[in-house]
N, C-alpha and C positions, 0 to 999 in steps of 0.2 A: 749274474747268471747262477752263479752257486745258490746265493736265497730261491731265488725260482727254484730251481730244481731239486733243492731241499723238501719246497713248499708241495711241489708237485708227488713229491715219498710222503707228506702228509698224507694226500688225496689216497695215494694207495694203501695205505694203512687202513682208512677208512673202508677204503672198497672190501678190501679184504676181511672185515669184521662184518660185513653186510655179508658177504656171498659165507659169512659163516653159517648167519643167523639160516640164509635162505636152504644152507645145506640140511641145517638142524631139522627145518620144518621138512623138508623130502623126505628124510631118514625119521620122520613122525618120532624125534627125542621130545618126551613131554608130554606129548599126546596135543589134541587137536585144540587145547585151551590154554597151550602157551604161551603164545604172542600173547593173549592178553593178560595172563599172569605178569609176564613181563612190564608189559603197560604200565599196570595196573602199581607195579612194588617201584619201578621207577619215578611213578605219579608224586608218591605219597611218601614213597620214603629215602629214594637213593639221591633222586634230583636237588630235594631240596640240603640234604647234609653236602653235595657238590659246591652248590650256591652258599650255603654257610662259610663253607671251610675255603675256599677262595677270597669269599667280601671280606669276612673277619681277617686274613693276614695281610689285606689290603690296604695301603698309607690312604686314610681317605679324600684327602688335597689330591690321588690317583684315582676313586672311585666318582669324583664328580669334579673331573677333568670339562675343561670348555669344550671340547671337542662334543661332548652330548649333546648340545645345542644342536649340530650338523645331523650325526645321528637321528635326532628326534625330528627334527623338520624332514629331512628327507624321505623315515619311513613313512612320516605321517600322511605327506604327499604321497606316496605309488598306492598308500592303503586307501585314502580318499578316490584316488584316479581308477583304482578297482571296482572300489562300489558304485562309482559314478557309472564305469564301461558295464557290470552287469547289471545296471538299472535301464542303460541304451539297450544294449544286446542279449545278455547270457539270459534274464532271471530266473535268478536263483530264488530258494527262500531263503529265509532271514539266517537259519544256522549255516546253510552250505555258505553264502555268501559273505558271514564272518571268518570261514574258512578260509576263502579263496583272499580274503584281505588280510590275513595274518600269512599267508603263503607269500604274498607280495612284499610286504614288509618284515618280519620273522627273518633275523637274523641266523646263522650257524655259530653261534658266536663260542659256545663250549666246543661240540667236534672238532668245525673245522676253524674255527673263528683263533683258538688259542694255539695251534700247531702255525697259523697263517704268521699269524701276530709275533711269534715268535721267529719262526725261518725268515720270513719275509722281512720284518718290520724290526727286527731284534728288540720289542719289550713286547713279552704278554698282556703289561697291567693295561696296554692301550683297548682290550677288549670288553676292560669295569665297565666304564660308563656304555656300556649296550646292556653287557647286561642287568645295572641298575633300569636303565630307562625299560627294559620289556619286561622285566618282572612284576617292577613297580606301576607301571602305569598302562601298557599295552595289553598283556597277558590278563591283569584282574578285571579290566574292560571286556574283552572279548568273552573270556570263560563265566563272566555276567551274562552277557548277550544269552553264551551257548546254553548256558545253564534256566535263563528265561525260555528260550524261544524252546528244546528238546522238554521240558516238562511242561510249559503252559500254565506255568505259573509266577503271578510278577507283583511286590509290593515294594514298599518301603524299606521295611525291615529286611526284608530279602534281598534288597541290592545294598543295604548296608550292613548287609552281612557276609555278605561274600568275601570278600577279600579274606576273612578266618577261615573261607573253605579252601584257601590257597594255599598250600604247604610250599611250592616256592617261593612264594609271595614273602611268607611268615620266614623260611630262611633266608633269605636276602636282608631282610631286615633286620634279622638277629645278627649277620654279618656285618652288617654295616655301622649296627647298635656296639657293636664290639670292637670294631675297627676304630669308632671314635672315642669309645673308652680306652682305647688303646694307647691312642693318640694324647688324650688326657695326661691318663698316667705316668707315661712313658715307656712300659711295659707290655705283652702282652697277656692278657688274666687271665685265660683260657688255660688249665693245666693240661703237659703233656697228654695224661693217661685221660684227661675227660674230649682233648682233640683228635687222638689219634682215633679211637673209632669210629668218628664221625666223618675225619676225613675218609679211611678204609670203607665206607660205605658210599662214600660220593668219588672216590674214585671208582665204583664199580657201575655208576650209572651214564657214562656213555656208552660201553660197549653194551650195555642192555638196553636202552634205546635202540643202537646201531642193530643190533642182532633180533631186536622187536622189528624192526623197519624192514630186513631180512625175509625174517619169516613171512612178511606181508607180501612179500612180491612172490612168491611159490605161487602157483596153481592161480594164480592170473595174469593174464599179460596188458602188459600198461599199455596203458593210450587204447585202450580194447572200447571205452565207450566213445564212440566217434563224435556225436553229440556235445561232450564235455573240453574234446579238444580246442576248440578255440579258446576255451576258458583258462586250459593249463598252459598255452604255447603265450596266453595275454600274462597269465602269472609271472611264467619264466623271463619273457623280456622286460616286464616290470622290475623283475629283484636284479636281473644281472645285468639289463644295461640301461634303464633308463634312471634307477635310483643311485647308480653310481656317479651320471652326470649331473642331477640333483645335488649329488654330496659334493660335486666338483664346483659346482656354481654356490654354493653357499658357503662352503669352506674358503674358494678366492677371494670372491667378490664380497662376501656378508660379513663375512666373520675375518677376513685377512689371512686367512692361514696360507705358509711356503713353505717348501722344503720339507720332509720330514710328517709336521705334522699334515700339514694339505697331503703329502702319498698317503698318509694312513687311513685318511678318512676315506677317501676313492675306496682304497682296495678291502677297505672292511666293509664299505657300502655293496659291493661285488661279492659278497658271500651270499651262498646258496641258501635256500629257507630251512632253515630248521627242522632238525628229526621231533623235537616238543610238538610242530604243529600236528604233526601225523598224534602224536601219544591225545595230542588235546581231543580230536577229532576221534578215535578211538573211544576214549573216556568218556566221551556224549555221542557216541556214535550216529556220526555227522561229518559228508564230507571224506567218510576215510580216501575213497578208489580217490576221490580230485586230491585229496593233500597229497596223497604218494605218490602221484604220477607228476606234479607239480615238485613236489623235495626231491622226486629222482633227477626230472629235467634240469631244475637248475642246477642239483651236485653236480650234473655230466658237462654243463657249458660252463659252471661258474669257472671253471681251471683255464677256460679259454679266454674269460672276463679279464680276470684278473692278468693271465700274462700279457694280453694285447695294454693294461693298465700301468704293469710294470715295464714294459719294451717306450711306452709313450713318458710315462713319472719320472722313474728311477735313478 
């Protein structure tokens, strides 16, 4: 009961760095092109030294833990069942509809994923292998896609180049390039004075997401296109409760997992989609009103995912 309700002081931490952001934007601090300054320095520059300064201090036998197996089958599942349900119903085109498949799958794995993993689950490192698998292989897919389908333009060279246009992409991988050199050595070769401000700069990019996310709910009110609602209320029960019975059923049955680690994979499967998806959706402005109305719903039910997970697991 104490990790719950630890977990649940996570959740409001977070609230509370949104209704910052959304104060910020009323009170016009910035002026009207903030949110996407914000976006914009968290894209390119804060996210990716987060992703660095975490993979690199990471044992890497922890970043490509077996447990990504689970992870990865089960987003890849709600993200296929997505596309399939807006190919029946919704459609979308091609960038909103990578949208709504990354909102379904799209972990919270830095916000609320590493405060969860930690309260709840007492080790944070159990949140690597997520986010090695959506940097590395979800994220450079999709921001493909968005980056095809928003310009209308598509070759060879251009899908084998993108991943260089991923600055998470390229931090994770330098974190992880480091983490094994690490590992090698026995030391880790990063100097103090060359890590510390790279970590100071990726600790600064949640709450600038969070506070980006913020300012986007000012002077709209969600769920306001009626149209789009069955699309975000099909997102929501994709990420919060059909992807965590997925993760249930592969982790027992597929993969053997008990105790410990089978809780962990449930309840990390139960986090809310991502504040990244909204920044991605900004950045190719695509999808923003469906991703934020989609990241707010599942924030507000995932607390109720997750505890009816721990009341049933734990």
């Amino acid at each position: 009961m104490t990790g719950l309700l630890s977990a649940m002081q996570g959740f409001f931490v977070i609230a509370v760095i949104i209704v910052a952001g959304y104060v910020t934007a009323r009170m016009r601090i910035g002026g009207p092109s903030a949110q996407m300054v914000l976006n914009k320095v968290s894209f390119f520059v804060t996210n990716p030294c987060l992703m660095f300064a975490i993979l690199s201090k990471e044992p890497i036998l922890e970043i490509f833990h077996s447990s990504i197996v689970v992870a990865f089958f089960s987003a890849l599942t709600v993200g296929l069942l997505f596309l399939l349900l807006n190919r029946l119903f919704f459609h979308m085109g091609a960038a909103d509809a990578t949208v709504g498949a990354l909102n379904s799958l799209y972990l919270n794995s830095n916000n609320i994923g590493l405060p969860i993993a930690t309260y709840i689950l007492g080790n944070p490192a159990l949140v690597a292998p997520i986010l090695v698998m959506q940097q590395a292989i979800f994220t450079p897919i999709a921001l493909t896609v968005l980056d095809i389908t928003t310009s209308g333009k598509t070759s060879a060279k251009r899908i084998l180049m993108q991943p260089l246009h991923q600055p998470l992409l390229i931090g994770s991988l330098g974190g992880i390039l480091i983490s094994a050199l690490a590992a090698k050595i026995g030391y880790y070769p990063i100097p103090k004075f060359i890590y510390d401000p790279i970590n100071i700069l990726g600790q600064s990019a949640v709450p600038m997401i969070l506070m980006a996310f913020g300012m986007s709910i000012y002077g709209t009110t969600p769920l306001q296109n009626k149209s789009a609602r069955p699309a975000v209320y099909t997102v929501t029960v994709l990420k919060n409760v059909i992807m965590p019975i997925i993760a249930f059923l592969l982790a027992k049955y597929v993969m053997g997992f008990s105790g410990k680690v089978l809780y962990a994979c449930v309840v990390l499967a139960a986090l809310p989609a991502g504040q990244n998806v909204y920044n991605y959706a900004a950045r190719y402005k695509a999808g923003m009103e469906f991703a934020r109305d989609g990241i707010l719903l599942s924030t507000v039910t995932s607390p109720v995912c997750i505890a009816l997970i721990a009341a049933l697991l734990s």
